[in-house]
N, C-alpha and C positions, 0 to 999 in steps of 0.2 A: 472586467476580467472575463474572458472565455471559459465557458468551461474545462475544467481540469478534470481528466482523465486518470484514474488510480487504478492500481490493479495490487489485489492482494494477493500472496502466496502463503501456503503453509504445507501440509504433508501431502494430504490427500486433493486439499480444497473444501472439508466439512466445514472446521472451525471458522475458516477466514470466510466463508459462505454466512455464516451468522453474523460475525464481523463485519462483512461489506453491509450488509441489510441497516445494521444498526448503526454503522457510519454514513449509510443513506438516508436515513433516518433522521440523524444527525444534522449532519450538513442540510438538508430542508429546512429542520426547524430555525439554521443561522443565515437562511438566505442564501444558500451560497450553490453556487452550480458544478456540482461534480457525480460525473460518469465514473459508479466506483463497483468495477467485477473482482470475483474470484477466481484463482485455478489455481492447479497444483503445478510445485515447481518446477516441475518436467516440460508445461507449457511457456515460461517465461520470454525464451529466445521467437515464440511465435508475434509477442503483443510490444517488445521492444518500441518499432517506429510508431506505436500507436497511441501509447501512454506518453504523460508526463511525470508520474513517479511512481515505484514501484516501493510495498511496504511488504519486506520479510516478518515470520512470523517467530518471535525470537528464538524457538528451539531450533530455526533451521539459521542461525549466526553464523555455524560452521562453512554457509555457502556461498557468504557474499565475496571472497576473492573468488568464485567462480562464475557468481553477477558478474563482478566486474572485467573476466574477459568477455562474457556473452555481450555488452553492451558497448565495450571499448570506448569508442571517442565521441559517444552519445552523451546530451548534458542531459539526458535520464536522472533523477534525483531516486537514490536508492538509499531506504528509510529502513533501520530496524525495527520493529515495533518494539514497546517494552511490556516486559514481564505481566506490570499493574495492573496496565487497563484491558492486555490480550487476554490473561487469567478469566478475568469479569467481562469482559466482551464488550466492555463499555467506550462505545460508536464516538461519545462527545469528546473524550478523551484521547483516543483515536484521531479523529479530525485537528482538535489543537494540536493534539504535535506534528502533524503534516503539517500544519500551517507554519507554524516553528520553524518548522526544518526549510519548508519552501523561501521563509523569509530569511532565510542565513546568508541568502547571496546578496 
């Protein structure tokens, strides 16, 4: 597998900043090769063709039918994080449900 490309979003970019670090973290310790940035959700429509999935950060739920015009008929895999592991920041946790969700198709 190529490496996979994530890109987190949350308000500013602080929290999913920590987020990405410890899902970097993460994914190392399981071998596994992913390119995983932060930004805030005002930059999403820039990283579109460059990502392979993109992970909201659950407070901002209220924006993914606006994902999903920004992204249209891109097979883009957009991920809501949950509550659990965003709360605790916990990267390992993080990573499994990407992989989850990656493997759905």
């Amino acid at each position: 597998m190529s490496e996979l490309r994530i890109l987190l979003v949350c308000g500013s970019g602080a929290s999913s900043g920590f987020m990405a670090a410890n899902m970097r973290k993460a994914a190392k310790e399981l071998n596994l090769e992913m390119r995983i940035v932060a930004r805030s959700e005002s930059e999403i429509e820039n990283y579109v063709d460059e990502i392979d999935a993109l992970m909201v950060g659950p407070h901002l739920e209220y924006l993914l039918d606006e994902v999903d015009e920004i992204i249209q008929d891109s097979t883009l895999k957009v991920i809501l994080m949950k509550k659990e592991y965003y709360a605790t920041l916990d990267g390992k946790a993080a990573v499994e449900h990407l992989l989850l969700e990656l493997n759905k198709e």
